[in-house]
PDB file of N, CA, C, O and CB in Angstrom:
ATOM      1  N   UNK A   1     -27.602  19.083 -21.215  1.00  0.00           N
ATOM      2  CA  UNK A   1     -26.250  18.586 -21.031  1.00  0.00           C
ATOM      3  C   UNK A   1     -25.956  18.534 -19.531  1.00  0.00           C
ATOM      4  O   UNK A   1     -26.382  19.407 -18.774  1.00  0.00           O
ATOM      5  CB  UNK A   1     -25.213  19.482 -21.782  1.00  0.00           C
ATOM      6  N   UNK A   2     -25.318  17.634 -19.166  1.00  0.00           N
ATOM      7  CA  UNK A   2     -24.809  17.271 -17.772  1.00  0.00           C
ATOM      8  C   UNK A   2     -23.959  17.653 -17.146  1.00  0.00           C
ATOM      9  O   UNK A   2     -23.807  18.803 -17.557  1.00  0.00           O
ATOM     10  CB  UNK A   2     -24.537  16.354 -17.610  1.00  0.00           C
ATOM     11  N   UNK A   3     -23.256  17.480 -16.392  1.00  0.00           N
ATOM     12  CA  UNK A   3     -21.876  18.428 -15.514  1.00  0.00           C
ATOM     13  C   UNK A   3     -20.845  17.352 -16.328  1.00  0.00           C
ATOM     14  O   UNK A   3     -19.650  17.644 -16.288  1.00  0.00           O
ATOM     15  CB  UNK A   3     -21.749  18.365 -13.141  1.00  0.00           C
ATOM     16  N   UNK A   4     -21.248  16.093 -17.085  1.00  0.00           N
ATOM     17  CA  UNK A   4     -19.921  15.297 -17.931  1.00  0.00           C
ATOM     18  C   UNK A   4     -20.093  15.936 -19.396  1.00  0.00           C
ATOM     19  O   UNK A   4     -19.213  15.779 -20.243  1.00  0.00           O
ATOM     20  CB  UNK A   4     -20.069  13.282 -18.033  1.00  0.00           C
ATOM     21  N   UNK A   5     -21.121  16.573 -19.626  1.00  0.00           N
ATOM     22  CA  UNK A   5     -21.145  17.035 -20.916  1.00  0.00           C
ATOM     23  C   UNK A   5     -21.669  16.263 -21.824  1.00  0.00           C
ATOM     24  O   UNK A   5     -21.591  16.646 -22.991  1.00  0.00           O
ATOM     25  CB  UNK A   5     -20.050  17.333 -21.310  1.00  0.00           C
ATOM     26  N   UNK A   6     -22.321  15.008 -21.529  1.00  0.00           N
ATOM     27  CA  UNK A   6     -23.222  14.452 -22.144  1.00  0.00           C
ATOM     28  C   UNK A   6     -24.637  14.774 -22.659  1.00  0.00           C
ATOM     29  O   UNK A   6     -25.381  15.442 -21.940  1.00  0.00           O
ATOM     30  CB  UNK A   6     -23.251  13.726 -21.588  1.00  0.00           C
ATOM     31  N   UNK A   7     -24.995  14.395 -23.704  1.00  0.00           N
ATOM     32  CA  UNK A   7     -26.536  14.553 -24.143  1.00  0.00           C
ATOM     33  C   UNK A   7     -27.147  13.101 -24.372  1.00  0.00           C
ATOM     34  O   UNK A   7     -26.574  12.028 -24.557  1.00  0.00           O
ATOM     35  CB  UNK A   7     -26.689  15.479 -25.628  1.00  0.00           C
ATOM     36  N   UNK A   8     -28.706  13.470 -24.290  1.00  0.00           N
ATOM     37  CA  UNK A   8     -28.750  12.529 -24.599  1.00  0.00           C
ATOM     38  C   UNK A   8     -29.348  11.493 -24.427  1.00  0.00           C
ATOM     39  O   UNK A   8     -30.459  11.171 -24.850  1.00  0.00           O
ATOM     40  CB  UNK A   8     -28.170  12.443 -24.567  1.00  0.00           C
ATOM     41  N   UNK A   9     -27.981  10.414 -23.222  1.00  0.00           N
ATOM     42  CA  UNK A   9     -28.026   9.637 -22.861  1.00  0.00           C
ATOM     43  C   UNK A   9     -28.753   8.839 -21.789  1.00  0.00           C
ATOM     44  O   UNK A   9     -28.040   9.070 -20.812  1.00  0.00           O
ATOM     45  CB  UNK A   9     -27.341   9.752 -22.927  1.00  0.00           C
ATOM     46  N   UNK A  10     -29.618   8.134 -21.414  1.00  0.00           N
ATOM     47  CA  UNK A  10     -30.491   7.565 -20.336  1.00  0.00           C
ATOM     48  C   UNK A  10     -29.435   7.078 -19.129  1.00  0.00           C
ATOM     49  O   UNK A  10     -28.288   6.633 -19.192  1.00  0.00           O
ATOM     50  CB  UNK A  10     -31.463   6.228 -20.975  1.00  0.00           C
ATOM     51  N   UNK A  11     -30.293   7.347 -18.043  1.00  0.00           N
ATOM     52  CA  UNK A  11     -29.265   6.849 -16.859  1.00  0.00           C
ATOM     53  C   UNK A  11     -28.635   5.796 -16.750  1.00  0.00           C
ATOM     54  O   UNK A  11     -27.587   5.610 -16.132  1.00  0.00           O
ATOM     55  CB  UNK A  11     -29.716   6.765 -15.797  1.00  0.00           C
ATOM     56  N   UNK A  12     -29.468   4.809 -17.560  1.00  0.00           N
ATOM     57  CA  UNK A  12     -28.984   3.583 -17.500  1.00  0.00           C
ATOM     58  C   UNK A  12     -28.098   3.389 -18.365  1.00  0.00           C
ATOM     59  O   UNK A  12     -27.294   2.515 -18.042  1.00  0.00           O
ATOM     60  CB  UNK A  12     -29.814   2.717 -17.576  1.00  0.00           C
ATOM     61  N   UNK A  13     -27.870   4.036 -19.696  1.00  0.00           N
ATOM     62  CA  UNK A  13     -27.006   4.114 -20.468  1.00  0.00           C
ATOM     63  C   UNK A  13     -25.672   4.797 -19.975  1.00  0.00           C
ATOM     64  O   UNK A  13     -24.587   4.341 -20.335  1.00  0.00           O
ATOM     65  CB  UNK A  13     -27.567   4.637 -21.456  1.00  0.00           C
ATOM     66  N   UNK A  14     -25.762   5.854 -19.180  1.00  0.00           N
ATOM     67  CA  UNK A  14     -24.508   6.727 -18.389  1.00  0.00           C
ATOM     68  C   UNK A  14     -23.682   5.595 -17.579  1.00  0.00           C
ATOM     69  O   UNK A  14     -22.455   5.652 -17.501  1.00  0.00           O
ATOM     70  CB  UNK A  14     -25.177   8.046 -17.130  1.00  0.00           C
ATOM     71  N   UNK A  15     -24.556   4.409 -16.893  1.00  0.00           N
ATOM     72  CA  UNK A  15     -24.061   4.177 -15.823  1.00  0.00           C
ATOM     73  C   UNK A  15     -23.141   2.744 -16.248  1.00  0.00           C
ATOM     74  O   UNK A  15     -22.095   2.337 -15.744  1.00  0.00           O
ATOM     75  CB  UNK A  15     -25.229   4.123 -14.697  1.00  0.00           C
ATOM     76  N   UNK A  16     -23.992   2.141 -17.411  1.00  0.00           N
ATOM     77  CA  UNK A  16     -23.508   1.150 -18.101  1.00  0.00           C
ATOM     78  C   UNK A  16     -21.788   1.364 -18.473  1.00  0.00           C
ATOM     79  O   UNK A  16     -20.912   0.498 -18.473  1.00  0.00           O
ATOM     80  CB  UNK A  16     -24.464   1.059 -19.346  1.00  0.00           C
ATOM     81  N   UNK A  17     -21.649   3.101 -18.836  1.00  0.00           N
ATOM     82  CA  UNK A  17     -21.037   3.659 -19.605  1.00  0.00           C
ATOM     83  C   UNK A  17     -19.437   3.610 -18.431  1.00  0.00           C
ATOM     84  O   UNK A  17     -18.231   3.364 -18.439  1.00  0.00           O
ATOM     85  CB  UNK A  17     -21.915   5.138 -20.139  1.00  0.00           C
ATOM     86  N   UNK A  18     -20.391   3.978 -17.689  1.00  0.00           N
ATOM     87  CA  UNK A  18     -19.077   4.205 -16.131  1.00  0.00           C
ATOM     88  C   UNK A  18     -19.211   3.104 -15.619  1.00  0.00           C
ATOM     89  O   UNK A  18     -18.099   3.027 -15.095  1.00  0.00           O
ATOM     90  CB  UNK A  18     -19.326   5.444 -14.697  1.00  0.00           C
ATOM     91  N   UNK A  19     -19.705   2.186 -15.358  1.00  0.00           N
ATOM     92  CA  UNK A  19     -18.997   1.126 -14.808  1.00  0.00           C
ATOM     93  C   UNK A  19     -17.998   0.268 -16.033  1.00  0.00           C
ATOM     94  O   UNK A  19     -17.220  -0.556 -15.552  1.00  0.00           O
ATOM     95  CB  UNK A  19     -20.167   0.162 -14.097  1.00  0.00           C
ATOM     96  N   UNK A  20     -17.991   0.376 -17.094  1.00  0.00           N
ATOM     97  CA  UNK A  20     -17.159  -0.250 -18.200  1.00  0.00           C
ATOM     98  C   UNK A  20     -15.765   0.614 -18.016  1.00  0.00           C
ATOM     99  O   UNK A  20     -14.661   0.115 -18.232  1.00  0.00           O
ATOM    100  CB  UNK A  20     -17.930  -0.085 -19.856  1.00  0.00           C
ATOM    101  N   UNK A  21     -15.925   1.706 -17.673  1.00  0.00           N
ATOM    102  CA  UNK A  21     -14.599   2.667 -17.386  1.00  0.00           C
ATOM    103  C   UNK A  21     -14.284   2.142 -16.117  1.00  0.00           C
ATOM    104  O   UNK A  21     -13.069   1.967 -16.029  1.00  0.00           O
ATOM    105  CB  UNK A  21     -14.814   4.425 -17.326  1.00  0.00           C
ATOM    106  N   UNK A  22     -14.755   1.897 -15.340  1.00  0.00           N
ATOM    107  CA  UNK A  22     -14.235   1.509 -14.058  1.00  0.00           C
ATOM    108  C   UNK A  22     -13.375   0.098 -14.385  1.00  0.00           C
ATOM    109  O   UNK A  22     -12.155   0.046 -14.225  1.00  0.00           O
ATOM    110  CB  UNK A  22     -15.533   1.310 -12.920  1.00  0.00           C
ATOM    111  N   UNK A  23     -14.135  -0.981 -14.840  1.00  0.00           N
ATOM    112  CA  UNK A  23     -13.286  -2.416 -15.242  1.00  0.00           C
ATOM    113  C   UNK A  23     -12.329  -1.990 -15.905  1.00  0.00           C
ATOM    114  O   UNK A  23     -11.278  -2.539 -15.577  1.00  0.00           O
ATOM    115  CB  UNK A  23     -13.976  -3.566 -16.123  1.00  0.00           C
ATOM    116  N   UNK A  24     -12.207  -1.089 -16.870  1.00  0.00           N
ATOM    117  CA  UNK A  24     -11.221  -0.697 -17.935  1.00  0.00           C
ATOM    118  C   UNK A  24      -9.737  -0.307 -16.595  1.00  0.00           C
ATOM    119  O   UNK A  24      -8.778  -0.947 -16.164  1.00  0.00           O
ATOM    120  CB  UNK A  24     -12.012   1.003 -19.150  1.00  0.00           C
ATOM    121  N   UNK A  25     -10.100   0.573 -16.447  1.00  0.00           N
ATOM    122  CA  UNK A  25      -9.225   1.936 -16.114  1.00  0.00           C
ATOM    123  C   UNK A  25      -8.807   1.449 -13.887  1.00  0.00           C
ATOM    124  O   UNK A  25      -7.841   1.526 -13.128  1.00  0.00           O
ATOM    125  CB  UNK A  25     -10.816   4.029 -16.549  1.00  0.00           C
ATOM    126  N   UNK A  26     -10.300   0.987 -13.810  1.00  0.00           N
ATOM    127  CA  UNK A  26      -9.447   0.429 -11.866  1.00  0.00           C
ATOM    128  C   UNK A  26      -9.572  -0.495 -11.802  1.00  0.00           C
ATOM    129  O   UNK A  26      -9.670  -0.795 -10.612  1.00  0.00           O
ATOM    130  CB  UNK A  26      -9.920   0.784 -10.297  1.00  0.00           C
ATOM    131  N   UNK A  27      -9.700  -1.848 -12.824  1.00  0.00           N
ATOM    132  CA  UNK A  27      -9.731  -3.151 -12.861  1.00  0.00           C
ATOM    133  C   UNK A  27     -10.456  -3.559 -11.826  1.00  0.00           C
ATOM    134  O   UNK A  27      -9.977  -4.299 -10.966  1.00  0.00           O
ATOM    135  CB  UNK A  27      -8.563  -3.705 -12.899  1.00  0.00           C
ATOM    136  N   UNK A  28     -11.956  -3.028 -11.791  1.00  0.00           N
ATOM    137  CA  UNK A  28     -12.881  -3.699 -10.830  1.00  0.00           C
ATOM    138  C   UNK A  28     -13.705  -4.644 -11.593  1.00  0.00           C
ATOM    139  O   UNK A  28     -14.599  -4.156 -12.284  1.00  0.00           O
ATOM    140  CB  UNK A  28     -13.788  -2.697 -10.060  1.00  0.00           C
ATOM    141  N   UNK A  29     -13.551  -5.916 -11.581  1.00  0.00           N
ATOM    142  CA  UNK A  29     -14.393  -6.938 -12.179  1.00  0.00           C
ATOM    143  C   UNK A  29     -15.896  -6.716 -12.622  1.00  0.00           C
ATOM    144  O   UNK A  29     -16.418  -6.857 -13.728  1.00  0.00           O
ATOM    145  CB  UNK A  29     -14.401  -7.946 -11.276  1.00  0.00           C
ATOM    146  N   UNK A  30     -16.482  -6.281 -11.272  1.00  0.00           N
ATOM    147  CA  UNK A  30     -17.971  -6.077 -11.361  1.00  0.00           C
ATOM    148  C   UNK A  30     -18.286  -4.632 -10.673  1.00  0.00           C
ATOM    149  O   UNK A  30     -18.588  -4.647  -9.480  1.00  0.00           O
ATOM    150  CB  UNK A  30     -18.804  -7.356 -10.568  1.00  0.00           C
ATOM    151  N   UNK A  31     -18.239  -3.541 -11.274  1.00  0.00           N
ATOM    152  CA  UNK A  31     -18.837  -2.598 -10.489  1.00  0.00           C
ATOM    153  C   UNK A  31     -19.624  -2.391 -10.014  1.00  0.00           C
ATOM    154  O   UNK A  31     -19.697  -1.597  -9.077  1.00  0.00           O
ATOM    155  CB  UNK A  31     -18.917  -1.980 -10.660  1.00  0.00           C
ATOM    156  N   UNK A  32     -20.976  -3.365 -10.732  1.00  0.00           N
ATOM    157  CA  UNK A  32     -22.317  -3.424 -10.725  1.00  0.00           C
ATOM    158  C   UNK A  32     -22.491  -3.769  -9.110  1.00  0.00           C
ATOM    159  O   UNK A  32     -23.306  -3.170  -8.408  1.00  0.00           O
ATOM    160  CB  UNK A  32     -22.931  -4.533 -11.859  1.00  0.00           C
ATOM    161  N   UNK A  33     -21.656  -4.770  -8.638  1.00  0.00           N
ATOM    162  CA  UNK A  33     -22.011  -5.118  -7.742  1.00  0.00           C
ATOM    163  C   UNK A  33     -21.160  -4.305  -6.183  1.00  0.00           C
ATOM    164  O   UNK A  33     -21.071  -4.749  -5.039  1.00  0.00           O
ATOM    165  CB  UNK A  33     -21.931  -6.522  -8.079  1.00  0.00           C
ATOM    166  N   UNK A  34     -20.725  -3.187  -6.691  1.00  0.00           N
ATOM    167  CA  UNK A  34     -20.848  -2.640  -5.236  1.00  0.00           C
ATOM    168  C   UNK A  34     -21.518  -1.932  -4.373  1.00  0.00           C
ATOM    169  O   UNK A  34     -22.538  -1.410  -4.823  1.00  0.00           O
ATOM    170  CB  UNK A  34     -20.230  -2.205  -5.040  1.00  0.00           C
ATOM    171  N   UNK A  35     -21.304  -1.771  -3.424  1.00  0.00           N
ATOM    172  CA  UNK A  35     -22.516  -0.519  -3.137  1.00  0.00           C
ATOM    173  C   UNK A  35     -22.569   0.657  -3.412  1.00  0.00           C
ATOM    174  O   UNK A  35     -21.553   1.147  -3.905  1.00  0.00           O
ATOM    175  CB  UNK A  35     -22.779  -0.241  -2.033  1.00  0.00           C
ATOM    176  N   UNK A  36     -23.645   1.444  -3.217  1.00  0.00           N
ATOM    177  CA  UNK A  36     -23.800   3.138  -3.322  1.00  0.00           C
ATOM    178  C   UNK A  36     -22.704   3.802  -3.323  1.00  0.00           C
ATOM    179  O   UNK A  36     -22.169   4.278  -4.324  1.00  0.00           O
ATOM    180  CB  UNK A  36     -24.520   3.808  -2.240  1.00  0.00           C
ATOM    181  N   UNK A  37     -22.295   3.871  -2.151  1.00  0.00           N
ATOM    182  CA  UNK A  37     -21.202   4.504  -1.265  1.00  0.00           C
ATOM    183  C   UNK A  37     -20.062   4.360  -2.075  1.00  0.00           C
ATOM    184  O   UNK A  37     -19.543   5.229  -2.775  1.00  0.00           O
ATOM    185  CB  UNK A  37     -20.973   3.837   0.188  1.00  0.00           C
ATOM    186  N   UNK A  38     -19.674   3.050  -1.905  1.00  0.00           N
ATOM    187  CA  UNK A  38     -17.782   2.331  -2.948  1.00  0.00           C
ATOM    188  C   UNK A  38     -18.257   2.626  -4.128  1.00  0.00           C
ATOM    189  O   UNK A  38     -17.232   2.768  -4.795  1.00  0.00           O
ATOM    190  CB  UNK A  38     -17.125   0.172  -3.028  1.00  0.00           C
ATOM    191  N   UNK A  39     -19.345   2.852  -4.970  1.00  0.00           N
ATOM    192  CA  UNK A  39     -19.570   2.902  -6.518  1.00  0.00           C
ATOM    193  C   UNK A  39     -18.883   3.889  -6.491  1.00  0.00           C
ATOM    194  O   UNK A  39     -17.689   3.838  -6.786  1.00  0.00           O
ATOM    195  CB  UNK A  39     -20.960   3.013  -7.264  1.00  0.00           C
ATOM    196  N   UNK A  40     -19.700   5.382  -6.006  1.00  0.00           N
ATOM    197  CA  UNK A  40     -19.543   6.973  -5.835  1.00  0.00           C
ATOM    198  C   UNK A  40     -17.838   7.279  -5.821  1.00  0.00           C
ATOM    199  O   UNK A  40     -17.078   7.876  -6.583  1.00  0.00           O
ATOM    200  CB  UNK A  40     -20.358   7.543  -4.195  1.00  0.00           C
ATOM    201  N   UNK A  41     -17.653   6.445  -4.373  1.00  0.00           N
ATOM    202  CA  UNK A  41     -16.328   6.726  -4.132  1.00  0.00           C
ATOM    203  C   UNK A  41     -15.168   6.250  -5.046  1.00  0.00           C
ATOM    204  O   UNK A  41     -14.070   6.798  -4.951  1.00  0.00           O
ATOM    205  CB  UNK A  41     -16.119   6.274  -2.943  1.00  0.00           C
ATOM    206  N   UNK A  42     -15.384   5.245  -5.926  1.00  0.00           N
ATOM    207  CA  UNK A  42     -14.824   4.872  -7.145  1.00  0.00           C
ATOM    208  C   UNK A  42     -14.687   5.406  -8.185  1.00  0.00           C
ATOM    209  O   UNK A  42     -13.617   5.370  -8.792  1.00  0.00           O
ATOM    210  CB  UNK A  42     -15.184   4.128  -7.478  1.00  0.00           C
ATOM    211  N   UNK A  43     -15.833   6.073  -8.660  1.00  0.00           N
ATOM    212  CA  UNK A  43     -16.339   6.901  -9.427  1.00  0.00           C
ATOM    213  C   UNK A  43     -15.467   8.655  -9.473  1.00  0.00           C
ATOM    214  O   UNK A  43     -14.894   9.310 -10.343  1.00  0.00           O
ATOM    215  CB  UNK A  43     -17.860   6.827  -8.900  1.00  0.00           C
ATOM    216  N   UNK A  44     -15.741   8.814  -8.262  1.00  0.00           N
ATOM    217  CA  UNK A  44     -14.762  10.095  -8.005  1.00  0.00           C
ATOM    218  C   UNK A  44     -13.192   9.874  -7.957  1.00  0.00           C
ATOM    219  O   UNK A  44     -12.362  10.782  -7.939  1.00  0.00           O
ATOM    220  CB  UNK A  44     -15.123  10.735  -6.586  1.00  0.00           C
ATOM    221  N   UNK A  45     -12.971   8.744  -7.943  1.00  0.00           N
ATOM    222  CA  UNK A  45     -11.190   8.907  -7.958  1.00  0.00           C
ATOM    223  C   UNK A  45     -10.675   8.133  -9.116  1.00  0.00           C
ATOM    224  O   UNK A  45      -9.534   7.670  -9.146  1.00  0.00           O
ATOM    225  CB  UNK A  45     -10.341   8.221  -6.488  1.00  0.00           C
ATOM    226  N   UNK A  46     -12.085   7.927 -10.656  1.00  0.00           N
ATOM    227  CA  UNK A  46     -11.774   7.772 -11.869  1.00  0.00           C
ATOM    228  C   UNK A  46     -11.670   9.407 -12.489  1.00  0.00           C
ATOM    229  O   UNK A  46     -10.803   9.682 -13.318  1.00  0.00           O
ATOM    230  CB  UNK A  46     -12.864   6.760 -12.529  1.00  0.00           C
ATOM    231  N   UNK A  47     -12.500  10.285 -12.065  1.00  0.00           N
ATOM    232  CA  UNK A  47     -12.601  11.498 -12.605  1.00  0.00           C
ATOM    233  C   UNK A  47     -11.246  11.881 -12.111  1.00  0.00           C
ATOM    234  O   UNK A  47     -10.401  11.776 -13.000  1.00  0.00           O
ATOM    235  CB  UNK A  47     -13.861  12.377 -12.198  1.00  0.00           C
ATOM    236  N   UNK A  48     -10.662  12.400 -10.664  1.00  0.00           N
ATOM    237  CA  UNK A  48      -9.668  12.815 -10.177  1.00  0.00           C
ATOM    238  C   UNK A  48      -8.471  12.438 -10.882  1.00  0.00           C
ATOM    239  O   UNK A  48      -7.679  13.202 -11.433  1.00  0.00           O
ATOM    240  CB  UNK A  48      -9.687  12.507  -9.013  1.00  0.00           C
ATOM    241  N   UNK A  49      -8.400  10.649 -10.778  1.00  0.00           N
ATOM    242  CA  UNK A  49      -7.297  10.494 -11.767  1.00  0.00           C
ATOM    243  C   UNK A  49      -7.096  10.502 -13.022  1.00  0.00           C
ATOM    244  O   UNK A  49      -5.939  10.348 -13.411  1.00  0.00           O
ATOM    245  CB  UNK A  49      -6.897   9.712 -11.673  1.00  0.00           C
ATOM    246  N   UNK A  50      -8.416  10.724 -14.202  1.00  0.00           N
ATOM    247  CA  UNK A  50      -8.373  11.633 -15.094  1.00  0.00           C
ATOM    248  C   UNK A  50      -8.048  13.169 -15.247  1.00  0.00           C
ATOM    249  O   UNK A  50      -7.369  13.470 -16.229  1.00  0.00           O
ATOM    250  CB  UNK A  50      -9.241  11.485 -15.383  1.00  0.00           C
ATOM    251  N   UNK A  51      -8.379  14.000 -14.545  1.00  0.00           N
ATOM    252  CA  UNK A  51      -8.534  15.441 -14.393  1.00  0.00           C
ATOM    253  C   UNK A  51      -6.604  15.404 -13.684  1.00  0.00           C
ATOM    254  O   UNK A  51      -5.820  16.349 -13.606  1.00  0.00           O
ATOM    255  CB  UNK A  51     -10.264  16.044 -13.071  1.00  0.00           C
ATOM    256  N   UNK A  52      -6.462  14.409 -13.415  1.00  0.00           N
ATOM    257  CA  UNK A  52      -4.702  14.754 -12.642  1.00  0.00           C
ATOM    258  C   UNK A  52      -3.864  14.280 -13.711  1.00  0.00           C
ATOM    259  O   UNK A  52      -2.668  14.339 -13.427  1.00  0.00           O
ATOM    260  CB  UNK A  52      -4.154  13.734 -10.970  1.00  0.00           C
ATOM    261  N   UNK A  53      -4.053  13.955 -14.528  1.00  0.00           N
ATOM    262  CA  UNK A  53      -3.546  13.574 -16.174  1.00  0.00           C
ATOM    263  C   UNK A  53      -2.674  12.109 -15.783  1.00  0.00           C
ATOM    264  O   UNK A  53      -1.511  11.887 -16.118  1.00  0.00           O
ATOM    265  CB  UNK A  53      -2.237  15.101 -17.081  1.00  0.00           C
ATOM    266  N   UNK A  54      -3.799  10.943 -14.775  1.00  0.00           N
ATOM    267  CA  UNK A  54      -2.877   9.851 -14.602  1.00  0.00           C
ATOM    268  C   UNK A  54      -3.497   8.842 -15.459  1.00  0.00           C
ATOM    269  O   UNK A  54      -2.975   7.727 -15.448  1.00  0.00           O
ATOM    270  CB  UNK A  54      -2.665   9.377 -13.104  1.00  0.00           C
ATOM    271  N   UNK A  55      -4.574   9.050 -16.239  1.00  0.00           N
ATOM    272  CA  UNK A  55      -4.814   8.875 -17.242  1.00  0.00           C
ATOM    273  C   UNK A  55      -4.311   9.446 -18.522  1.00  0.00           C
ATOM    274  O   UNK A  55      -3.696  10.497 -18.703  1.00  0.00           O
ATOM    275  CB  UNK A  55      -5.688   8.939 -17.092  1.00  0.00           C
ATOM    276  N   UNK A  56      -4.910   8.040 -19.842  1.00  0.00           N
ATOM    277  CA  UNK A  56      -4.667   9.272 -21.246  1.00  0.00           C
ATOM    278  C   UNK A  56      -6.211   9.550 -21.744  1.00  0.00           C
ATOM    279  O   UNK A  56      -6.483   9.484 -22.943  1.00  0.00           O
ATOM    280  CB  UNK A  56      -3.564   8.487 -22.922  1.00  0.00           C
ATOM    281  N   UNK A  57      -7.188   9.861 -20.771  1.00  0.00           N
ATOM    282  CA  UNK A  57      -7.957  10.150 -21.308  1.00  0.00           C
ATOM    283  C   UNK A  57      -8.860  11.066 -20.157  1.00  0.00           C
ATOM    284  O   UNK A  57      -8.853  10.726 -18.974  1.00  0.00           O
ATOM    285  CB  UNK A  57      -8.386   9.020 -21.978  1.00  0.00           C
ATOM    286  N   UNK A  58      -9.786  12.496 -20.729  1.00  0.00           N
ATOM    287  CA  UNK A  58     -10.172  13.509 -20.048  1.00  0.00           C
ATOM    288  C   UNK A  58     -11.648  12.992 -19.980  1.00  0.00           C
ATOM    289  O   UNK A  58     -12.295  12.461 -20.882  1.00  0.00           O
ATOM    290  CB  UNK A  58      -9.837  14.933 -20.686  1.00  0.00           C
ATOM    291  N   UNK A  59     -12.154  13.371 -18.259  1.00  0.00           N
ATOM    292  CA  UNK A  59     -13.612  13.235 -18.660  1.00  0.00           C
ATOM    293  C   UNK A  59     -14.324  13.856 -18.287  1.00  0.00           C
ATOM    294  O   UNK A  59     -15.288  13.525 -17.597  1.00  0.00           O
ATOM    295  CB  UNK A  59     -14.171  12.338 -18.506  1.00  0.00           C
ATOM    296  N   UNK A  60     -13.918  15.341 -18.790  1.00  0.00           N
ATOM    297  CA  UNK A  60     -14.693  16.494 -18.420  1.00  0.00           C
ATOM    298  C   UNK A  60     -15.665  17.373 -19.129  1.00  0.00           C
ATOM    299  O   UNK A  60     -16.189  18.317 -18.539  1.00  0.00           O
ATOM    300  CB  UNK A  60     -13.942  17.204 -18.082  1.00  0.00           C
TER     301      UNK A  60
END
C-alpha cells in the first residue's frame, strides 16, 4: 500500500487516475501535457485542497 492507500494499482494506472482528478476538480484540459515540475505542483494543491475540506472528497 502507498502513502494514498492504494493497492494494487500500476503506475500508469495511478497516474491515469490523477490526471482525470486534475481535469475534474482544477479544470486542466490536458494534464498529460505538462511538465514534471507543474504536474507535481498541481498535484500537491489537489491533495491540499482536499485535506483543507475545499473539496467533497478525501484523498488520503
Amino acid at each position: 500500500m502507498d502513502e494514498w492507500g492504494v493497492n494494487e494499482l500500476s503506475t500508469e494506472d495511478l497516474i491515469r487516475k490523477r490526471n482525470t482528478l486534475m481535469r475534474i476538480a482544477l479544470h486542466i484540459s490536458n494534464p498529460e501535457e505538462l511538465d514534471d515540475d507543474t504536474w507535481a505542483q498541481r498535484w500537491t494543491e489537489l491533495v491540499w485542497a482536499s485535506r483543507a475540506g475545499f473539496l467533497p472528497f478525501k484523498l488520503d
